[in-house]
C-alpha positions in Angstrom: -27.4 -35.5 59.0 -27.8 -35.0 63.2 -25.4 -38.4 63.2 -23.0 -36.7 60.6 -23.1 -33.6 62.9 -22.8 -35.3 65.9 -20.2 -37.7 64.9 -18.3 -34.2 63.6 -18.2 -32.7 66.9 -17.6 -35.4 69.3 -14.2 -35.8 66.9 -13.4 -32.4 67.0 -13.9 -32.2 71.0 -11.3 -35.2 71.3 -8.8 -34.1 69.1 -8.7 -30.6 71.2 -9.0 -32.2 74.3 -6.1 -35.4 73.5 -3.4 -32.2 73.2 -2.7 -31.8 76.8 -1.4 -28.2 76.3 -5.4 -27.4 75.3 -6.7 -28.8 78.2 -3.9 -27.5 81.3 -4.2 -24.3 79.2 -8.0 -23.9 79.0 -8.8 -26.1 82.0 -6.7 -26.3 84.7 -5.5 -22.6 84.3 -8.8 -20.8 84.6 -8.9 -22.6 87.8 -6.0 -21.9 89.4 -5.5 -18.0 88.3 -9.1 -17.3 89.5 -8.8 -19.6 92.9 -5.3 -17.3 93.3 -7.3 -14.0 92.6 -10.5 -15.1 94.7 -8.4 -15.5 97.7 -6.8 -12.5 97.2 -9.9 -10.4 96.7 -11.4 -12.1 99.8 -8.4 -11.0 101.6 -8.3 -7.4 100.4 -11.8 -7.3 101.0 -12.0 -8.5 104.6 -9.0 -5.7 105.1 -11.0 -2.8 104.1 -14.0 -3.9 105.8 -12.3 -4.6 108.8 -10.1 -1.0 108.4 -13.5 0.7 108.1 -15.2 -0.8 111.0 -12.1 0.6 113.2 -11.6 4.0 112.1 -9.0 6.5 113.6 -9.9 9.9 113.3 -8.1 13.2 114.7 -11.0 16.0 115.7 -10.2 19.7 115.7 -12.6 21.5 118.6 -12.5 25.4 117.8 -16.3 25.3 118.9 -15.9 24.3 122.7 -19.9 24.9 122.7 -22.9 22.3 123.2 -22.9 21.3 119.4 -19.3 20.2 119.5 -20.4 18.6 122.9 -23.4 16.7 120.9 -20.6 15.7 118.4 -18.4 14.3 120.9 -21.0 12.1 122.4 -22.2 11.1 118.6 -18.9 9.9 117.8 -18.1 7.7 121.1 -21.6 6.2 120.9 -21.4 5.9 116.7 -23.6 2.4 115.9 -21.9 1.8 112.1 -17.9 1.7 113.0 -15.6 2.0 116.2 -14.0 5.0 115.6 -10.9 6.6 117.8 -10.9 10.1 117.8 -7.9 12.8 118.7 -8.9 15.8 119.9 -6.2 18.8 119.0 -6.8 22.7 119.4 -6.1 23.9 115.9 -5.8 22.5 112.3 -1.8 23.1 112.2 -1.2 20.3 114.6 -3.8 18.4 113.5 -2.0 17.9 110.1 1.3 17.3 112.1 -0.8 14.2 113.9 -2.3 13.2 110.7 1.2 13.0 109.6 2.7 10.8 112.6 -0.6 8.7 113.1 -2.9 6.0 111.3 -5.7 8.4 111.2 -7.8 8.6 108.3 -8.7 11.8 108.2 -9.5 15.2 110.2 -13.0 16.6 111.1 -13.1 20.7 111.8 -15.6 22.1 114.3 -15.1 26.0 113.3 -15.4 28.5 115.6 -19.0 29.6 116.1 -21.2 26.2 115.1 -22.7 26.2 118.4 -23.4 30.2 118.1 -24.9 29.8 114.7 -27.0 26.5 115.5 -28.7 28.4 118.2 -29.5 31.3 116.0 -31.2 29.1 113.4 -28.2 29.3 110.6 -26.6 26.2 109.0 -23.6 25.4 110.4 -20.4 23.6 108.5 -18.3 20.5 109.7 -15.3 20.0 107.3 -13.5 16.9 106.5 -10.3 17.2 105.5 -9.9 13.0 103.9 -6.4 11.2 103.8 -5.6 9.6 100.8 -2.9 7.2 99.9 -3.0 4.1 98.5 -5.7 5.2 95.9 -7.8 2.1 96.1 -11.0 0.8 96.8 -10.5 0.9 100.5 -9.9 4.9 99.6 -13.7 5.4 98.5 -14.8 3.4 101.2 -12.8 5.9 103.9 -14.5 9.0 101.7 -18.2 7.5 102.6 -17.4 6.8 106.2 -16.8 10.7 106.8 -19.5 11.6 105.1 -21.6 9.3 106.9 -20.7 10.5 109.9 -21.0 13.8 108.7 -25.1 12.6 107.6 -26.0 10.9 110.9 -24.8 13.9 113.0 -27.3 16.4 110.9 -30.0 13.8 111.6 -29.6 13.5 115.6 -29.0 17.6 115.6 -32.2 17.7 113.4 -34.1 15.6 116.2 -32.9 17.5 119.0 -33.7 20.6 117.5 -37.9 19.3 116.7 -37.7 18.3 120.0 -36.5 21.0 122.1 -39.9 23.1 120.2 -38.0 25.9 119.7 -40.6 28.4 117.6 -39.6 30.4 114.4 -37.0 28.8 113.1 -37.0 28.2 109.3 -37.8 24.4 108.3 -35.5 24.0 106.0 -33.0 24.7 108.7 -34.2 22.7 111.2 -34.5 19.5 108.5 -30.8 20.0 107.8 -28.9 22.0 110.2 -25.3 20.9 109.5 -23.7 21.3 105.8 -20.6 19.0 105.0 -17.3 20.6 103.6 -15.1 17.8 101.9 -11.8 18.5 101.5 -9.0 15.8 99.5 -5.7 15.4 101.8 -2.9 13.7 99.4 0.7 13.7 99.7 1.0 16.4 102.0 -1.4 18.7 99.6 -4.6 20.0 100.3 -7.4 19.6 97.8 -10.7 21.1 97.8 -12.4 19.1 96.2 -14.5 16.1 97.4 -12.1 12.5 98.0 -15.0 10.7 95.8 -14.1 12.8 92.8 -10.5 12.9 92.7 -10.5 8.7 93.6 -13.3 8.1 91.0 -10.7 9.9 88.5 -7.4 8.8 89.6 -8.6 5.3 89.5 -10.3 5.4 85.7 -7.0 6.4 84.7 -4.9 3.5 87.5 -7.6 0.8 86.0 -7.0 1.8 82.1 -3.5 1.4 82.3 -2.5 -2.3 83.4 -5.5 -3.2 80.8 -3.6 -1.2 78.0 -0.1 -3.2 79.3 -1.7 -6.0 79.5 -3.1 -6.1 75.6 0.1 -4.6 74.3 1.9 -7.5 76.4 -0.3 -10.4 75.4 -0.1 -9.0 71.1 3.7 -9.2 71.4 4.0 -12.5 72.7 1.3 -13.7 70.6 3.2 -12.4 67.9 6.2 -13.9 68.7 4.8 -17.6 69.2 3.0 -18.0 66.0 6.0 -16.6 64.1 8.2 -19.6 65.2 5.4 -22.0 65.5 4.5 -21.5 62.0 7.9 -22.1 60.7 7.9 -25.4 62.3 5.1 -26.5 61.4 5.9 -25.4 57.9 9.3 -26.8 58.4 11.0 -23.9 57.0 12.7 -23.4 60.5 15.3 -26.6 59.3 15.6 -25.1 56.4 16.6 -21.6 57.9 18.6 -23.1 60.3 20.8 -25.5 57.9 21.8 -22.2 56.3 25.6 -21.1 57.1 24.3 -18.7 59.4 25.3 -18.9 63.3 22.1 -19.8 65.3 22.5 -16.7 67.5 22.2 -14.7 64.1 19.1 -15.9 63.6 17.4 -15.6 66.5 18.3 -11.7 66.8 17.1 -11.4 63.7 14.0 -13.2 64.3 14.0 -11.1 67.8 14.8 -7.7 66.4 12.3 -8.6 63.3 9.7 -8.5 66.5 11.1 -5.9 68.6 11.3 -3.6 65.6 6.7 -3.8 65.5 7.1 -3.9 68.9 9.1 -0.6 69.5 6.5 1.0 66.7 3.6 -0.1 69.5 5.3 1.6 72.2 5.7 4.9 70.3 2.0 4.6 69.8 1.0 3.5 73.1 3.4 6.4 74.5 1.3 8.7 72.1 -2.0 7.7 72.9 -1.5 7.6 76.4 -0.1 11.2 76.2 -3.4 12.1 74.4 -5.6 9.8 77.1 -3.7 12.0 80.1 -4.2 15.0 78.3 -7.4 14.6 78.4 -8.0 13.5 81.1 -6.0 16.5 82.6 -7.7 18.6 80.6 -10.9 17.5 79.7 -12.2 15.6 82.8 -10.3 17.6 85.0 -11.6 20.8 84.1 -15.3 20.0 84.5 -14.7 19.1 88.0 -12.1 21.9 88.6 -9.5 18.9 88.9 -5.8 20.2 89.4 -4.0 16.9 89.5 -0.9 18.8 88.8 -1.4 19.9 92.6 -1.4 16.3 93.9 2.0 15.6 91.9 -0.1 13.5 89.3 1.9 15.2 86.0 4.4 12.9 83.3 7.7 15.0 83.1 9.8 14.8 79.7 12.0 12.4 82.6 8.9 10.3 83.1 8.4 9.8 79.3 11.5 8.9 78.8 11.5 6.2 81.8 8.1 5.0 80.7 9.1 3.9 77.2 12.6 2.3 78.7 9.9 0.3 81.0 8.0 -1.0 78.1 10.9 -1.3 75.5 12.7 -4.1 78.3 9.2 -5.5 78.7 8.4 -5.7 75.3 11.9 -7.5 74.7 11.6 -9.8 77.7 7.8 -10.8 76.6 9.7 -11.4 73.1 12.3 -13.6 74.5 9.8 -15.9 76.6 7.4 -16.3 74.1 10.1 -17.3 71.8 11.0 -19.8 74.9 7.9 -21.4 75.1 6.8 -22.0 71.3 10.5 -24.0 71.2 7.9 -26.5 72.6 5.3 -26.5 70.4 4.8 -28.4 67.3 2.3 -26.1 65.6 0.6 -22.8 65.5 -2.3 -23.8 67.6 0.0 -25.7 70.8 1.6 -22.7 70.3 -1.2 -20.5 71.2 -2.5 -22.9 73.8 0.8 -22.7 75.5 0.9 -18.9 75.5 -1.7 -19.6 78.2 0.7 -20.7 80.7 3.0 -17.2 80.4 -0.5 -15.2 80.2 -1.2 -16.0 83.7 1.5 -14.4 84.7 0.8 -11.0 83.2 -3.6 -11.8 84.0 -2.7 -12.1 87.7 -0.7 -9.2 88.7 -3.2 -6.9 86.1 -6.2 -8.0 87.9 -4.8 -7.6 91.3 -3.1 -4.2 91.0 -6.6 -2.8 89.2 -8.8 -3.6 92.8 -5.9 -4.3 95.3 -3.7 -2.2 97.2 -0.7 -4.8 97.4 1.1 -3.1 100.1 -2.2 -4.3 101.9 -1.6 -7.9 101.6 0.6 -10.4 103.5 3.5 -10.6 103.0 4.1 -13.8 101.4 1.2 -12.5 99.0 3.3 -9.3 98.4 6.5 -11.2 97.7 4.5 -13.7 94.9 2.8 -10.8 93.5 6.9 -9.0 93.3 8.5 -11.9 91.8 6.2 -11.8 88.8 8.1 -9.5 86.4 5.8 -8.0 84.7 4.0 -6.5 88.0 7.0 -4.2 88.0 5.8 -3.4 84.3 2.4 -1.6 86.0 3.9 -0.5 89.4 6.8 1.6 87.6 4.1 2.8 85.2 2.0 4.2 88.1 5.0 5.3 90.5 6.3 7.2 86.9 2.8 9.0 87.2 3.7 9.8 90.6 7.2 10.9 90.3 8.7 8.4 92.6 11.7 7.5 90.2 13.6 6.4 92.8 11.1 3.2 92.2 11.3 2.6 88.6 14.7 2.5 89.0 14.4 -0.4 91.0 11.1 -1.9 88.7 13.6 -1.7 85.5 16.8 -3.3 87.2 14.7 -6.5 87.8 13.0 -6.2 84.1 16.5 -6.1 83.3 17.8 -8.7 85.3 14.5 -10.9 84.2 15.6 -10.3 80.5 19.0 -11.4 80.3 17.9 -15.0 82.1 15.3 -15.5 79.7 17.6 -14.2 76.5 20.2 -16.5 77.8 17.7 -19.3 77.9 16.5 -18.6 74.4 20.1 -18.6 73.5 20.3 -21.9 74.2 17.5 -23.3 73.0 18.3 -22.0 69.8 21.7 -23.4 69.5 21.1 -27.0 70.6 19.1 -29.5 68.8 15.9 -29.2 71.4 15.0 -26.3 68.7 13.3 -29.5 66.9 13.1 -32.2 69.2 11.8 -30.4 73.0 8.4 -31.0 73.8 6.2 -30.1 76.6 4.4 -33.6 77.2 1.7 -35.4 80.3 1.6 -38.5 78.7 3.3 -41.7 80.7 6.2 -43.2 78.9 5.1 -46.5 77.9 7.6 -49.4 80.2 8.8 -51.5 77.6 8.7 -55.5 78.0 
């Protein structure tokens, strides 16, 4: 029975492993989309490290007493990051600089820290945080300020034990300095710590590509096996003998699709009204989260650009899957070649969860663009942020993506390749 068994398998290995599609598509691929999005990460990551090791910061002085002093000297001798600081009078022009410069944020001494230090009550340094590209390297800024923020109530607390000054209340002298964190974003003023509002902005940046992503790969799935299975049934020279034009067919067998496909959409748009609802709502409310305030809000307008996004997607996804089983002579080459188009939706989902693109070089950034369905995401997210002006750009290229891949259906469909195209690795054989 174990040589039975064994003889079983090692057949069933080579007959996966003789269809080249299988092998490329389980293989080769795996290597080449993760050796992409490992030197992408690297990069990204060596970015943000290297952004928060240089750190820009604009410093408001209404103090002008020794505790502002003590700060001063804290932040040009700081041992964890270099950090540039620009001293301005008030918090009105401090915004204007935070506005013109790189700086990552603003740190307020009020008026009367010194005063209050001296006379044994806590004093408050506030952080106002920049954010603006909502990733990673956004969380990393928040705990940068707040370490800085830490360390100074440590070295205050030292100096204070060691000046010996008698009567002052422990608990005071353990932690003299409280930190006020406030969230700057799109010219809007927050107050509510940058950890929070990043920690929820991203849960609901990181759910949708993976949502796209799933509804994407179903469609196309979809699509594949529905043509696959006709060939390898051979009803699809059946159909096609029929005194129908070609063209007729495939919209039919493309609308047949589209028509499940537009019935997704309405329920993703549905359930993703329901997941930003409560979100909104829900989430929001327990951490007094007004992301109306920071322009995160869906109009009717947005809606209505959101499901035009997905509908082109949806066809475009329709039309290359229908492409690419053309080349496959059964159901499961059909699947296995699906592989080779899920790369290209795997890739930009991935990067645009962790990855601030904009970030990237540009070569990277122009790869990462030419992917069509990365517009799918970006116009999703820029929808979220009211920046139509983008997703009017997003859906011209869907568009434009669309028609060259209809077009190239088209013609599959109305030549003889329908039957005879093949995607093959095997060496013709040279004849004697």
């Amino acid at each position: 029975m174990v040589n039975a068994l064994t003889t079983l398998i090692v057949k069933e290995v080579k007959e996966l492993l003789r269809d080249p599609k299988i092998l490329v598509g389980t293989v080769l691929m795996p290597i080449i989309m993760f050796g992409i999005l490992g030197s992408i990460f690297n990069f990204s990551i060596g970015s943000a490290r290297e952004s928060l090791e240089n750190i820009s910061i604009i410093v408001v002085n209404e103090d002008n007493g020794p505790v502002s002093s003590a700060f001063k000297n804290f932040i040009e001798n700081y041992p964890a990051a270099k950090i540039t600081a620009l001293y301005v009078q008030n918090i009105n022009l401090a915004f204007d600089e935070l506005k013109k410069t790189n700086a990552s944020g603003i740190i307020l001494l009020p008026k009367g820290l010194s005063q209050n230090i001296t006379k044994g009550i806590r004093g408050e340094i506030v952080s106002y945080i920049l954010l603006s590209s909502l990733s990673m390297t956004e969380q990393g800024k928040a705990s940068i300020f707040q370490s800085i923020v830490e360390s100074f109530n440590k070295v205050l607390s030292l100096q204070i034990i060691s000046s010996q000054i008698p009567s002052m209340d422990p608990s005071f002298v353990s932690n003299p300095i409280a930190g006020g964190y406030y969230t700057y974003f799109r010219g809007s003023v927050l107050n509510i710590p940058p950890q929070i509002v990043t920690g929820t902005l991203y849960l609901q940046i990181m759910m949708m590509p993976i949502v796209i992503m799933i509804m994407l790969f179903s469609v196309m799935t979809m699509a594949s096996t529905s043509i696959a299975l006709e060939k390898e049934t051979k009803t699809l020279e059946t159909l096609l003998t029929l005194p129908v034009n070609r063209i007729t067919i495939l919209i039919g067998k493309l609308s047949g699709s589209l028509f499940v496909a537009v019935l997704g959409t309405v329920a993703y748009l549905l359930g993703f009204n329901y997941y930003m609802s409560s979100l909104m709502g829900g989430f929001g409310e327990q951490q007094n989260i007004d992301l109306s305030a920071l322009g995160i809000n869906i109009t009717p307008l947005g809606y209505i650009l959101m499901g035009i996004v997905f509908f082109v997607s949806i066809v475009s996804a329709l039309a290359l899957a229908v492409s690419f089983s053309v080349f496959s002579e059964d159901v499961r080459s059909a699947q296995a070649s699906m592989s080779y188009i899920f790369i290209i939706i795997l890739i930009p989902t991935l990067v645009l969860m962790f990855v601030d693109v904009n970030a990237l070089p540009l070569i990277s950034q122009i790869l990462i663009y030419l992917i069509p369905f990365t517009h799918t995401i970006v116009a999703s997210k820029s929808i979220m942020l009211g920046e139509y002006s983008m997703v009017l750009i997003n859906i011209g290229y869907l568009i434009l993506f669309t028609i060259i891949v209809l077009y190239v259906a088209a013609k599959l469909f109305t030549t003889e390749k329908i039957f005879t195209a093949k995607i093959s690795f095997k060496r013709k054989k040279l004849t004697e």
